[in-house]
DSSP file (Angstrom, degrees, kcal/mol; ACC not computed):
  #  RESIDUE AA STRUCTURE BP1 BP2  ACC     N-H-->O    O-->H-N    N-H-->O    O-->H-N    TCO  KAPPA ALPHA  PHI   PSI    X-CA   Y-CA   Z-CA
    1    1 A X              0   0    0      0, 0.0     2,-0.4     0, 0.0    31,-0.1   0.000 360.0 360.0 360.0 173.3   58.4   95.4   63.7
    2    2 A X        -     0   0    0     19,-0.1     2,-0.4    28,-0.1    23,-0.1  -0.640 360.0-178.9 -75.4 121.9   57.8   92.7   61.0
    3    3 A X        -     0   0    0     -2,-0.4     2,-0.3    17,-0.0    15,-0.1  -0.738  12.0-145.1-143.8 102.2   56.7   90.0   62.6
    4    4 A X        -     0   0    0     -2,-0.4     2,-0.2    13,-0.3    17,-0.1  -0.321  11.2-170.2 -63.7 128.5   55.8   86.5   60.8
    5    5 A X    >>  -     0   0    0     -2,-0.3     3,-4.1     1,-0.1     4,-0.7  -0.535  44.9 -87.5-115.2 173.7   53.4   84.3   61.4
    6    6 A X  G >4 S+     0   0    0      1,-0.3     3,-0.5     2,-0.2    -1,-0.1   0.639 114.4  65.1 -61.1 -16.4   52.7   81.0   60.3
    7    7 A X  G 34 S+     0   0    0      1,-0.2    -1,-0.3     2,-0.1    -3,-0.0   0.619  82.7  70.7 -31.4 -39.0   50.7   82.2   57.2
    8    8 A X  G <4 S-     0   0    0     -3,-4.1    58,-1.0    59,-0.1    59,-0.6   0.507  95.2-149.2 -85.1  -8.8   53.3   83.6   55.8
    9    9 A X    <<  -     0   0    0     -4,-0.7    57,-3.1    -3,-0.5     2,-0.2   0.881  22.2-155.8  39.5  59.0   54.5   79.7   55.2
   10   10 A X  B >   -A   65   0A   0     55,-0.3     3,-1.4    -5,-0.2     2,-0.2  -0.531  26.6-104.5 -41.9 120.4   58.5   80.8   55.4
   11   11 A X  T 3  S+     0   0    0     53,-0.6     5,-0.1     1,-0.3    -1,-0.1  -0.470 111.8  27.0 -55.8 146.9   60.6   78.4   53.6
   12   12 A X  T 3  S-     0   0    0     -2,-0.2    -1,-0.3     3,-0.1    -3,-0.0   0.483 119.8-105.0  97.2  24.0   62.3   76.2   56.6
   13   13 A X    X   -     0   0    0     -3,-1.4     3,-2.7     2,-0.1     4,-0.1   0.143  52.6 -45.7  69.4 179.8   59.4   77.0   58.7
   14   14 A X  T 3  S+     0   0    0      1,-0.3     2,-1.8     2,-0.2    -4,-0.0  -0.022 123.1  81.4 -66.6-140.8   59.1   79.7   62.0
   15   15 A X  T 3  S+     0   0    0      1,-0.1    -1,-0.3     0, 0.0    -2,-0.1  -0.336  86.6  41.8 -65.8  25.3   61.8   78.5   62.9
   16   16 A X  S <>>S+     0   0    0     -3,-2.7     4,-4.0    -2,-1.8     5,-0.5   0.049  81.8 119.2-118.1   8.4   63.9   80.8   60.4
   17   17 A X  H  >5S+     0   0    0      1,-0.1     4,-1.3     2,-0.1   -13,-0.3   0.851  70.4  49.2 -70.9  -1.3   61.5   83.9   61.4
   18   18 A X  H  >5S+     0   0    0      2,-0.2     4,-1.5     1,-0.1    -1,-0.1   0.987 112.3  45.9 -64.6 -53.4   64.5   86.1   62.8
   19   19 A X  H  >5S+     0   0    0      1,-0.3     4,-2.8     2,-0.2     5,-0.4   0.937 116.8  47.6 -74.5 -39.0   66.6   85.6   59.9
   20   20 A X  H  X5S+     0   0    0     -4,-4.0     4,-2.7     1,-0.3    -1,-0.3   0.993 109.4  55.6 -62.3 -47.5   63.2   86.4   57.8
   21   21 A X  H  X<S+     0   0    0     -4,-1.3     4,-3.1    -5,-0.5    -1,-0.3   0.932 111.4  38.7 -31.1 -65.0   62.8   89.2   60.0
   22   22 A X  H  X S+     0   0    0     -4,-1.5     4,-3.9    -3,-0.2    -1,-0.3   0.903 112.4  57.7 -74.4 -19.0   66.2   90.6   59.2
   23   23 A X  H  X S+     0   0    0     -4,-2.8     4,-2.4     1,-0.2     6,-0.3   0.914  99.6  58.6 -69.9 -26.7   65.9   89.6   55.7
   24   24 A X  H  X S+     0   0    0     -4,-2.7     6,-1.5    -5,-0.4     4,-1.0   0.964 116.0  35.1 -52.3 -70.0   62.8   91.7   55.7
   25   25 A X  H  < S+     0   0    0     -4,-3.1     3,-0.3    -5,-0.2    -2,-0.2   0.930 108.9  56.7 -53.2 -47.7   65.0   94.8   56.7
   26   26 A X  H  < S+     0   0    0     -4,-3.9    29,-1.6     1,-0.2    -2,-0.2   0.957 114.1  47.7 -69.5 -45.8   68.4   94.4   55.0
   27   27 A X  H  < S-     0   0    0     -4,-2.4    29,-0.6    27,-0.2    -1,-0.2   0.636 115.3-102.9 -62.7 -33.6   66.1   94.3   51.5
   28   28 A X  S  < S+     0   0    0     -4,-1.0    -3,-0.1    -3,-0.3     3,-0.1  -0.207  89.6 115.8 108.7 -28.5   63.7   97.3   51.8
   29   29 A X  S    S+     0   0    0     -5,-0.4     2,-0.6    -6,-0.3    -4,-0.2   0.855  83.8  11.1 -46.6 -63.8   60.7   95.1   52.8
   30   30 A X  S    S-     0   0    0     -6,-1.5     2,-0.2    -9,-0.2    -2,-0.2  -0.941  76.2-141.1-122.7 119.4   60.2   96.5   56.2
   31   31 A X        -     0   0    0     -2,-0.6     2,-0.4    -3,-0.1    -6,-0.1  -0.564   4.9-151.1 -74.3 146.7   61.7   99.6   57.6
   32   32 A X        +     0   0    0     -2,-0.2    18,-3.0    -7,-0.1    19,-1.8  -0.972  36.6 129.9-118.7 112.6   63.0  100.1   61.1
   33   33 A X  E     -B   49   0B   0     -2,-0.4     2,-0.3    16,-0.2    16,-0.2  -0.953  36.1-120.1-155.0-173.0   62.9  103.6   62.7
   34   34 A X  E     -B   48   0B   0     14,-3.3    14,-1.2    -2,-0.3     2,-0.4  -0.876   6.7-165.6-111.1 141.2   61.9  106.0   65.9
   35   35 A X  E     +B   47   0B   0     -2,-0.3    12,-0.2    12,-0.3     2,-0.1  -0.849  13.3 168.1-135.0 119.0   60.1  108.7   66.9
   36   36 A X    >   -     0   0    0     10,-1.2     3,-2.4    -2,-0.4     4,-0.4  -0.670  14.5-169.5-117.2  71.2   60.6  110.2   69.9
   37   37 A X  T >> S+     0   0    0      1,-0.3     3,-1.2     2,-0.1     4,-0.7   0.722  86.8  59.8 -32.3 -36.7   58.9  113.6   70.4
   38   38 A X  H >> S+     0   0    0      1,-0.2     3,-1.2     2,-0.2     4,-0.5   0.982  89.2  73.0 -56.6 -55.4   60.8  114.5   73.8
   39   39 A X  H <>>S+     0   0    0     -3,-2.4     5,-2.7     1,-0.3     4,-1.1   0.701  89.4  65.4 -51.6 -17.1   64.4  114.3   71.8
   40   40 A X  H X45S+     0   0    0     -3,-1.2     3,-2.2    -4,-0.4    -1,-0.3   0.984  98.1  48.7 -69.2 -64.9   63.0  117.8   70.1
   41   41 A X  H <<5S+     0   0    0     -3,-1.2    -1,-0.2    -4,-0.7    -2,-0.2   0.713 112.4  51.2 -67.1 -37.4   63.3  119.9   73.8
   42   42 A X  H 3<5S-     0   0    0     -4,-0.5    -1,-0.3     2,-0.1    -2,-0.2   0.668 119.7-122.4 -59.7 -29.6   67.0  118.3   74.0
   43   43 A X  T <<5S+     0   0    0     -3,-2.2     2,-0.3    -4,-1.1    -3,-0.2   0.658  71.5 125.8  89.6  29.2   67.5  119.7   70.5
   44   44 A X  S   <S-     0   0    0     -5,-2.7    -1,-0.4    -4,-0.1     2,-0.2  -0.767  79.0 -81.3-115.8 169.9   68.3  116.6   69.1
   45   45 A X        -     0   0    0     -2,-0.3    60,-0.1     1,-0.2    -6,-0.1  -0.458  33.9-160.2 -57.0 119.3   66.5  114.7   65.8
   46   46 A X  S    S+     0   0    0     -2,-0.2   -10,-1.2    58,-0.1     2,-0.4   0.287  78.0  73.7-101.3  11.3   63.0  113.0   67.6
   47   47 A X  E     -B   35   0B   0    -12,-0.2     2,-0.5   -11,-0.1   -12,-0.3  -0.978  64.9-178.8-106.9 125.3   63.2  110.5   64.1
   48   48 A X  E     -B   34   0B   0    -14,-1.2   -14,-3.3    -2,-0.4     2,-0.6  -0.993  18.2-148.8-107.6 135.1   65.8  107.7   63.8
   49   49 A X  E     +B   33   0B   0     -2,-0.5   -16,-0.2   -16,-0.2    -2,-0.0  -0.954  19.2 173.4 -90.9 117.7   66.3  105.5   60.9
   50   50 A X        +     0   0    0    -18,-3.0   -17,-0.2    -2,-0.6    -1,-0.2   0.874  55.2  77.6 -73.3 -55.3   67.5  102.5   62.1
   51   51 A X  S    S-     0   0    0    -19,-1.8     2,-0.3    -3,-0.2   -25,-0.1   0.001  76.2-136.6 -61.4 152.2   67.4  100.5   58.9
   52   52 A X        -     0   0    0      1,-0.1     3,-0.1   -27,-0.1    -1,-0.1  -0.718  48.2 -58.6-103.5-175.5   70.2  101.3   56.6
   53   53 A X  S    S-     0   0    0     -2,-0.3    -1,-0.1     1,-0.1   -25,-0.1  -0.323  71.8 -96.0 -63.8 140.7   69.6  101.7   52.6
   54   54 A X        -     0   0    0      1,-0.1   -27,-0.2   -27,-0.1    -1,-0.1  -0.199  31.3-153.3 -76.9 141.8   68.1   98.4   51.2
   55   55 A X        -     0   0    0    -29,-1.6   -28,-0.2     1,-0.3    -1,-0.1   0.096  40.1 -90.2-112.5  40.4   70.7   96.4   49.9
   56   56 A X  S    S+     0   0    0    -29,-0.6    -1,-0.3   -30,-0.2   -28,-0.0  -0.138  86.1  98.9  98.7 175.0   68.8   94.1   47.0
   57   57 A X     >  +     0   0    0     -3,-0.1     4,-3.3    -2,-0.1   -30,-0.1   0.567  33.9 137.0 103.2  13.4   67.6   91.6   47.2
   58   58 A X  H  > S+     0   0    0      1,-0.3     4,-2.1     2,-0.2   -30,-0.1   0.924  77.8  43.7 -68.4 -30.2   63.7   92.3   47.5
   59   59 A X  H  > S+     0   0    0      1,-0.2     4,-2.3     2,-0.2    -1,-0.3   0.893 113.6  59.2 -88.3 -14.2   61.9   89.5   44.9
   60   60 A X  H  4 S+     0   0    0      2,-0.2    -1,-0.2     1,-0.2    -2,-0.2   0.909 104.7  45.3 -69.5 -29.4   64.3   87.2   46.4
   61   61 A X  H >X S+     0   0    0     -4,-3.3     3,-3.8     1,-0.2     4,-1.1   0.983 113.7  47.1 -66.7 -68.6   62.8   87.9   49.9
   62   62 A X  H 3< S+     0   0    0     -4,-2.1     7,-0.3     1,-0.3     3,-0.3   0.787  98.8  65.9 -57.2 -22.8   59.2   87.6   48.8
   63   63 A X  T 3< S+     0   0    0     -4,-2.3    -1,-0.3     1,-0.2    -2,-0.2   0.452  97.6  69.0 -59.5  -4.4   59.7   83.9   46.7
   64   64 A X  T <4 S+     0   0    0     -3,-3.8   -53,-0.6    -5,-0.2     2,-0.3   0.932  88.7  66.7 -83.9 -44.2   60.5   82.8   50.5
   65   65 A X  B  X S-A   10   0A   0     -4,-1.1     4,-1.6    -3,-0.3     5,-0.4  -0.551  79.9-142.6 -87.4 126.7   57.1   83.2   51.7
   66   66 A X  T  4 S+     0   0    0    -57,-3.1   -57,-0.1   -58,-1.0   -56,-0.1   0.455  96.5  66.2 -71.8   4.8   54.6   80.9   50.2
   67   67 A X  T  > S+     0   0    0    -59,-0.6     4,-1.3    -5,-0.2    -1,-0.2   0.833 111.4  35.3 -77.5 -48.3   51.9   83.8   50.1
   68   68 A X  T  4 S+     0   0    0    -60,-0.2     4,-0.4     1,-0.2    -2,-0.2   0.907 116.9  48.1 -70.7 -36.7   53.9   85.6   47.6
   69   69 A X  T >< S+     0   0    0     -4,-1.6     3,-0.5    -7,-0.3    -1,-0.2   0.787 109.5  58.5 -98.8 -20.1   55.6   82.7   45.3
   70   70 A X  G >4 S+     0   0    0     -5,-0.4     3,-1.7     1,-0.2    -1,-0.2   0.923  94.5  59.4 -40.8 -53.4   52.1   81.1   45.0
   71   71 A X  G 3X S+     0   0    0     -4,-1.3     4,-1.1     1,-0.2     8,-0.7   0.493 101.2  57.0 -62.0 -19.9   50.9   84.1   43.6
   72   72 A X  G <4 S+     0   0    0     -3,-0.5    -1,-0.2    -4,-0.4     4,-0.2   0.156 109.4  45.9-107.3  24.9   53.8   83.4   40.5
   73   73 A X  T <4 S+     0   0    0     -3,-1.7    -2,-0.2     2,-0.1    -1,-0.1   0.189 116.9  43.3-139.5   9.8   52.2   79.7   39.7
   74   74 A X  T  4 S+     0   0    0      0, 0.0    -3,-0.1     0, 0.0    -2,-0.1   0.587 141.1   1.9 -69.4 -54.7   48.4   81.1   39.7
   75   75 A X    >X  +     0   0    0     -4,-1.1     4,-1.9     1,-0.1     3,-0.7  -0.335  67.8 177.3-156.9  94.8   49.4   84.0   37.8
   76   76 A X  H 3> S+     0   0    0      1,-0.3     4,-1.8     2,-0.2     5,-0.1   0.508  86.6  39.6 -69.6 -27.2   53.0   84.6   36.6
   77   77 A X  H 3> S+     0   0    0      2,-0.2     4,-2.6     3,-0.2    -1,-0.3   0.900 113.0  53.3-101.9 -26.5   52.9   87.7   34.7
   78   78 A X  H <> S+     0   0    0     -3,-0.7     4,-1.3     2,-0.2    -2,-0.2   0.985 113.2  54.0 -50.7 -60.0   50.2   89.6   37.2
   79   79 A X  H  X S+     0   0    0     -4,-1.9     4,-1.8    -8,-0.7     5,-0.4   0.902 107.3  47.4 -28.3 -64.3   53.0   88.5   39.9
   80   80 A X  H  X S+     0   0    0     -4,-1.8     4,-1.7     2,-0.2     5,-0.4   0.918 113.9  42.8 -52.4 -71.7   55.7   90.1   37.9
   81   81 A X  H >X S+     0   0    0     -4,-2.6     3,-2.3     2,-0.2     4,-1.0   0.636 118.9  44.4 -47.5 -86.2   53.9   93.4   37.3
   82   82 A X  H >X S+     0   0    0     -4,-1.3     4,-3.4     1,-0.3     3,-1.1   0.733 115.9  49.9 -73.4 -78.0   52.5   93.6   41.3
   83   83 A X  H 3< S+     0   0    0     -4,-1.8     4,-0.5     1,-0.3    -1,-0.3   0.785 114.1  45.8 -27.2 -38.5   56.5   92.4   42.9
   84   84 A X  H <X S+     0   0    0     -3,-2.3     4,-1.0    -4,-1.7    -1,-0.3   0.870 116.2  40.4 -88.4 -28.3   57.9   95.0   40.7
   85   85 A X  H <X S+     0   0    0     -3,-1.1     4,-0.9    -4,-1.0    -2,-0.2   0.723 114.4  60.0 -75.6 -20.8   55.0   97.7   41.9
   86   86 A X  H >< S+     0   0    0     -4,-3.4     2,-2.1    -5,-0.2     3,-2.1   0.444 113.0  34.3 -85.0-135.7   55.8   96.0   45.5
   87   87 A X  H 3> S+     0   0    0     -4,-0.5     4,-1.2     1,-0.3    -2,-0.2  -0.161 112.8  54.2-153.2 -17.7   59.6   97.1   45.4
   88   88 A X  H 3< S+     0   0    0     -2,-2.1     4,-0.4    -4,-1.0    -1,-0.3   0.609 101.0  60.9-102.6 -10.7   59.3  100.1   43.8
   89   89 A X  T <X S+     0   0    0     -3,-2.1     4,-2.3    -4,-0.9    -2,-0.2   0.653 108.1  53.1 -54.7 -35.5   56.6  101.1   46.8
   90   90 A X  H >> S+     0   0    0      2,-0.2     3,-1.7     1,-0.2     4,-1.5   0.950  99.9  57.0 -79.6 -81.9   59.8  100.5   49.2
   91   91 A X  H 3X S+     0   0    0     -4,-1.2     4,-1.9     1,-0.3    -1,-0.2   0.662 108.2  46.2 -22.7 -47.5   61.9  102.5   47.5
   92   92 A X  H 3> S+     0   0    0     -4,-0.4     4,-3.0     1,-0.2    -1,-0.3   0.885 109.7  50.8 -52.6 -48.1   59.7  105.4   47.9
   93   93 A X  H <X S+     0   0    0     -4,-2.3     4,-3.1    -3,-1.7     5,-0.3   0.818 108.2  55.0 -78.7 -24.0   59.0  104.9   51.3
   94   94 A X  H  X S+     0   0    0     -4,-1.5     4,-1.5     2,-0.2     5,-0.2   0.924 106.9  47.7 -69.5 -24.7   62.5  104.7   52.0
   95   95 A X  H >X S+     0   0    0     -4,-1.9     4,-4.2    -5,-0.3     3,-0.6   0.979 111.1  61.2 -60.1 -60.6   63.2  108.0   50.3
   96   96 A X  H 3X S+     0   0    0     -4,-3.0     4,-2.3     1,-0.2    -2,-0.2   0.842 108.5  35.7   0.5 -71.4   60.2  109.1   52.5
   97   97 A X  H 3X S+     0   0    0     -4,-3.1     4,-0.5     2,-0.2    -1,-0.2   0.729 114.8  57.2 -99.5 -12.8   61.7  108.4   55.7
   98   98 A X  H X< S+     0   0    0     -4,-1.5     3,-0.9    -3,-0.6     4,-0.3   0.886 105.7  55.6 -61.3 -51.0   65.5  109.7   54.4
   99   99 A X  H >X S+     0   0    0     -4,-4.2     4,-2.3     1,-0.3     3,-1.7   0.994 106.1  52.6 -49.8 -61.0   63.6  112.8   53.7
  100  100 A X  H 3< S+     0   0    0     -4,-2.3     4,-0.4    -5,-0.4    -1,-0.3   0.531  94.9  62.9 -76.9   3.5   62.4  112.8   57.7
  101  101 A X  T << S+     0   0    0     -3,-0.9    -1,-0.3    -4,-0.5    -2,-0.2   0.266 115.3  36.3 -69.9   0.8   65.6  112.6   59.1
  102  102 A X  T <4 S+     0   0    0     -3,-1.7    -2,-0.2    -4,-0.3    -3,-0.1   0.721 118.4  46.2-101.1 -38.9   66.0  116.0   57.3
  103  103 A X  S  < S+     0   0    0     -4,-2.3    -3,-0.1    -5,-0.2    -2,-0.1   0.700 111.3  51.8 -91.6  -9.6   62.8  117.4   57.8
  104  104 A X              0   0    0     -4,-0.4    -1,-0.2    -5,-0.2   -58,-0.1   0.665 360.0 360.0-103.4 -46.8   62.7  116.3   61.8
  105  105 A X              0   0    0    -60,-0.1    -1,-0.1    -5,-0.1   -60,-0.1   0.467 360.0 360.0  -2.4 360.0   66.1  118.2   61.7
């Protein structure tokens, strides 16, 4: 799982890393899923996707962490372009793993 550490300088400190945690999922950021090879011989799917389809939010998630929102007062327009290349990497992977709950089938 996503799991934040004090590096990642989270506005309101660890002690907001669950909610960062989920925020991390409900946006795209981090995916949650399974593989369980045994489920195959039962005849059931051995991938779950946990996570459901990101529901926005993604530059908002990364301006929380002080790694990322640094990176847009050294160098604001490199940020832009990277965040947007960052979020449009998640999409993909989410199509990805929507694609292996088919192909797992």
């Amino acid at each position: 799982g996503y799991a934040p550490c004090e590096m990642h300088s989270i506005k309101g400190g660890m002690a907001n890393c669950q909610v960062e945690m989920k925020k991390a999922v409900d946006c795209g950021y981090w995916n949650l899923f399974r593989y369980n090879p045994a489920l195959k011989a039962e005849g059931k799917n051995p991938f779950t996707l946990d996570s459901k389809a990101p529901a926005g939010g993604y530059q908002e998630f990364l301006m929380n962490e002080a790694r990322y929102s640094s990176l847009t007062r050294a160098f604001p327009e490199r940020a832009k372009e990277l965040f947007a290349q960052n979020e449009e990497a998640a999409k993909e992977r989410w199509e990805h793993l929507t694609r292996l709950v088919e192909l797992y089938k």
